[in-house]
N, C-alpha and C positions, 0 to 999 in steps of 0.2 A: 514412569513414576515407580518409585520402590515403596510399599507400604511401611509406616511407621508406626509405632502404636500412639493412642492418644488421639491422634488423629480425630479431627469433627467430623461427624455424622450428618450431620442434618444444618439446613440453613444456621438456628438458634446455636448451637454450638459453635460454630463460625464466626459468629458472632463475639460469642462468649469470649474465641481465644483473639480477636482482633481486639478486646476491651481490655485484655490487657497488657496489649503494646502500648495503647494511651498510658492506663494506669502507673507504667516506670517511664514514661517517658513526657507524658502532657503535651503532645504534639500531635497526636494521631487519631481524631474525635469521629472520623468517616469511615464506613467500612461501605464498601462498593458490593453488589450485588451481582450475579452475572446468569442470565436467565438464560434455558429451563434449567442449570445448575441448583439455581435455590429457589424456586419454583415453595410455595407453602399454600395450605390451606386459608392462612389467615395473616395477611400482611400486616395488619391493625396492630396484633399480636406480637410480631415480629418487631415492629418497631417498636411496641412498647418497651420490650424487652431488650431492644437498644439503648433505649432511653432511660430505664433502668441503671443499668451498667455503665451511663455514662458518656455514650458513643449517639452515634444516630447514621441513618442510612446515606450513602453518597451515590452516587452515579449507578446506574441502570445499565450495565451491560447487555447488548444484544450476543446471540452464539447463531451463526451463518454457516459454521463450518461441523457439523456431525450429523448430518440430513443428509443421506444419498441422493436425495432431490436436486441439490446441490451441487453436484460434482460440474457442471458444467455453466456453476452460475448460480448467482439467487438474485440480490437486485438489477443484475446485468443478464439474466439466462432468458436464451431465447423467445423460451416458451411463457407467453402471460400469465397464465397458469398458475406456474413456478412462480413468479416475479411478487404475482398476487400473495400466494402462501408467503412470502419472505418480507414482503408487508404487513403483512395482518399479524407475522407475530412481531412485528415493532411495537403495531399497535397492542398487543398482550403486553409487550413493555411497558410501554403508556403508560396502559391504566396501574401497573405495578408502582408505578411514580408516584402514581395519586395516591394511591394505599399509605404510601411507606413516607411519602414528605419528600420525595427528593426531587432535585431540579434539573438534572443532565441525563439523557438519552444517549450513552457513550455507542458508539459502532466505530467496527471494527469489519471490512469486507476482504475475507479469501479470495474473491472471486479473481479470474485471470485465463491466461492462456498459455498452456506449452507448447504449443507451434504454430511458427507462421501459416497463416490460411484459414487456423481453426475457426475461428470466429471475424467478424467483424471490429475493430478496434473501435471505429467510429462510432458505431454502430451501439456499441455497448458504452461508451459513455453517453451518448444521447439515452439511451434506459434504465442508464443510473442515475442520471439530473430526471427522469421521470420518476423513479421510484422514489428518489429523495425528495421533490415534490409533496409527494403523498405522504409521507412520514410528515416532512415538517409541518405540513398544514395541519396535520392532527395533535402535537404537542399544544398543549397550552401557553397562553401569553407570559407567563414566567419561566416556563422551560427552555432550555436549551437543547441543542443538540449538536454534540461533539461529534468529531470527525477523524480519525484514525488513520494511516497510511505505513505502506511496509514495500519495499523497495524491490521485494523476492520472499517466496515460500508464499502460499502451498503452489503458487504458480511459478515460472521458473522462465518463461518467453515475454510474457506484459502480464504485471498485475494491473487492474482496474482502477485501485488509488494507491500509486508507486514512490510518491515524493508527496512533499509540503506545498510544491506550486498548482499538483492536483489537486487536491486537500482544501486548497484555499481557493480557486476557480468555483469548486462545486458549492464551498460555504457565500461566498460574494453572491454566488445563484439564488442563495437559498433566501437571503436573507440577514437580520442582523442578528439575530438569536443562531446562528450556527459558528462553528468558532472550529481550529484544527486543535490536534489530539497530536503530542507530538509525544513520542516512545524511544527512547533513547537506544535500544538496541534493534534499530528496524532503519540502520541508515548502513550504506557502502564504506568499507573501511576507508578512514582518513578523513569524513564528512566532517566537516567544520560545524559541528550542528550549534556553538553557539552563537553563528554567523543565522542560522535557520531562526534562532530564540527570538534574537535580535530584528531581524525582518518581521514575524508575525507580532512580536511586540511594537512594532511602527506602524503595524496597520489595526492593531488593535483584537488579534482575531487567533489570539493563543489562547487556547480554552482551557487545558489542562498538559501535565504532563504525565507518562507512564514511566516512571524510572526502573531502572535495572542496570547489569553490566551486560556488557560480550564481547570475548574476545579475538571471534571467529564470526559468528549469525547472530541470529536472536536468541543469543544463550539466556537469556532471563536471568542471569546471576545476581548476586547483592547490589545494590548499587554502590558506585564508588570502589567496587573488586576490582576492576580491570584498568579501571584509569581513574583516581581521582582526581586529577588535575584537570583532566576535562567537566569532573561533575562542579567544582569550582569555577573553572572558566564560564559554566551556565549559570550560575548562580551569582557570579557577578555581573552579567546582562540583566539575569533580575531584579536585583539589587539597584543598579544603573535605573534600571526603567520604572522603581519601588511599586513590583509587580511584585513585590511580598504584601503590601496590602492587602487585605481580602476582597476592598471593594473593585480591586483588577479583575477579579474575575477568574482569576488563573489557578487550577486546583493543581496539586501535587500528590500523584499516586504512585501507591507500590506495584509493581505488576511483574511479579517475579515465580520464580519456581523452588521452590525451596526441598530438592529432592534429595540430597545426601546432608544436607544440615538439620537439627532439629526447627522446625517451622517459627513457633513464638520467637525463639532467642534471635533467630535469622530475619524478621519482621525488623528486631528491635535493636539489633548491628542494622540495620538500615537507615532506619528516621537518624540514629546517631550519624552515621556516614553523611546522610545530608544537613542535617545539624551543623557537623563541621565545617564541611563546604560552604555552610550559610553566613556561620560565624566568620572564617574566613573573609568570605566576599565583602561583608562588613566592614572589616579593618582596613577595607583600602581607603585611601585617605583619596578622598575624590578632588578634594582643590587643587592636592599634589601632581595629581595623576593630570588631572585640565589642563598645570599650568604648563608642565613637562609637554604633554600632545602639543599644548600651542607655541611652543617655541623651539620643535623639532628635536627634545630634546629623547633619542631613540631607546639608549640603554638608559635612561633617567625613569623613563616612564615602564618600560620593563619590568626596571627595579622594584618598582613602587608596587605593581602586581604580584612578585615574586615575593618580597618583604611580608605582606599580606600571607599569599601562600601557605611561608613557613613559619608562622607562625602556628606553634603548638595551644589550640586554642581548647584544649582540654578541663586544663584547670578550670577556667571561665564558663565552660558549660555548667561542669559542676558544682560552681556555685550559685550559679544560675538557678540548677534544680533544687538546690539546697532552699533557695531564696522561695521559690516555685510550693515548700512544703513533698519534693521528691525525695529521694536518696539518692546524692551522688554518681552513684555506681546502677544505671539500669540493669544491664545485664546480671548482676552479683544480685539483686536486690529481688529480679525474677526468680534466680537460682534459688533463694533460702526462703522463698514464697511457699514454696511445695505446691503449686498449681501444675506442673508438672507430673509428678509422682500420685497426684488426686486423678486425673484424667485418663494416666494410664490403668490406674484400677479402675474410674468408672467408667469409660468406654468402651466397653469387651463385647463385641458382637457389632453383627453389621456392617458394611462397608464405607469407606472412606467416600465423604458428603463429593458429590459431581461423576463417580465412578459408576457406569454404567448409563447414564442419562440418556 
């Protein structure tokens, strides 16, 4: 990471500057948490102060990967011990849930192997459906718990949950409150991931998404930087399956790295980036599109996705937020905010909020 100025300090600031991606944009009301990063004395607090602002807390991120304990494991690692400590701070997430109002236990597991032998394969999913056990049973009857997978990195031989068909074995085990966490730069080049969207939305058990681009690994970039035609192609699975309703279930997040762009504006080229591709996915005329598949009609139906596509659905947003009580122009509308130019004079001193944890 390269220090920026302005930069948030502390949980409450973080906050502060995700309230206002919402604010030009009225799309973006959750700001996700990710422990011991925002660790506070007083969650009550914290959320009030969301709620304030306009925003409220979302998803309960666990962090498995900055404990030297770890290195060889946490809900897979040999030693009980270990297994134990990597539970118990699920369970300090938990209770973080209760504090703050929010309903997802999102995880996210490092854990893996870089060489054949090292461990047992078997061995370590049988003590990850154990530990995941013990987690889920301690969530409340309204929480969830998300389920995350990465293909490669930090492990490089077998990670412990490497696809969606993992992902989804261990949520089936769990139960029906557990659901997969699917991250859009954590798949093998060429993965057809909205063939992935499409499958968890048939069985019911897509719980959220992690958006970003990459155009080599898990580059974390803006989403929609690297291929927006794919982030459209996902979007009109969802769309298809009106898993834009909220009561799908299906949450939509940012999980990105914003290291040489400035961070707010970079948030808020995002929501817009998916915006489009939403709008897009919209404009397909789906009786078109039905009647074309059923009568083999190949480039007919193509068409009909492509027409969509290019459609410059710009103007349309903007009136949108026009209609909404926005300005037109998010990004511009940040600019002449001066929330910018405020933050870098008050924020002087101190280290950038998760640095050092």
């Amino acid at each position: 990471m390269f220090a920026q100025q302005g930069v948030p300090r502390d949980p409450f600031e973080k906050v502060a500057d995700a309230a206002q991606v919402h604010r030009y944009t009225g799309v973006a009301p959750r700001v996700s948490l990710h422990i011991p990063w925002d660790l506070v004395d007083d969650y009550d607090a914290l959320a009030r102060h969301a709620k304030e602002l306009g925003v409220s807390i979302g998803a309960i991120n666990s962090n498995l990967f900055q404990d030297d304990d770890y290195m060889l494991g946490s809900l897979t690692h040999p030693s009980a011990a270990v297994r134990k400590k990597a539970i118990a701070h699920h369970l300090q997430c938990v209770d973080v849930m209760r504090a703050t109002g929010s309903t997802d236990l999102k995880l996210w597991l490092p854990d893996g192997l870089n060489y054949p032998g090292q461990d047992s394969i078997r061995a370590r999913q049988d003590r990850l459906a154990e530990s995941l056990q013990e987690i889920y049973a301690a969530v409340d009857p309204h929480h969830r718990l998300i389920l995350e997978y990465k293909f490669f990195e930090p492990a490089f031989y077998s990670m412990d949950i490497p696809d969606w068909g993992t992902s989804l074995l261990h949520c089936l085990a769990l139960g029906d409150r557990a659901f997969v966490v699917l991250d859009t730069g954590h798949h093998a080049p060429g993965t057809n991931i909205e063939f992935i969207v499409a499958q968890l939305l048939r069985a019911g058990r897509l719980g959220a998404f992690d958006f970003n681009s990459r155009f080599y690994a898990d580059d974390d970039l803006m989403v929609g930087a690297a291929d927006p035609f794919q982030l459209f192609r996902i979007m009109h699975e969802i769309v298809q399956a009106g898993a834009l309703d909220p009561a799908s279930g299906v949450n939509f997040m940012l999980d990105q790295c914003h290291n040489i762009e400035p961070k707010i504006p970079g948030q808020i080229r995002s929501v817009m980036n998916v915006q489009e591709a939403t709008a897009k996915a919209l404009l397909v005329d789906a009786d078109a599109l039905l009647a074309a598949q059923t009568a083999g009609d190949v480039l007919g139906a193509n068409g009909i996705v492509m027409d969509a596509y290019n459609t410059d659905v710009r103007p349309l947003l903007a009136e949108l937020r026009e209609q909404q009580g926005l300005d037109p122009d998010p990004l511009r509308a940040y600019r002449e905010s001066g929330y910018a130019e405020k933050i870098v004079a008050d924020r002087v001193g101190g280290n950038q909020a998760g640095w050092g944890a």
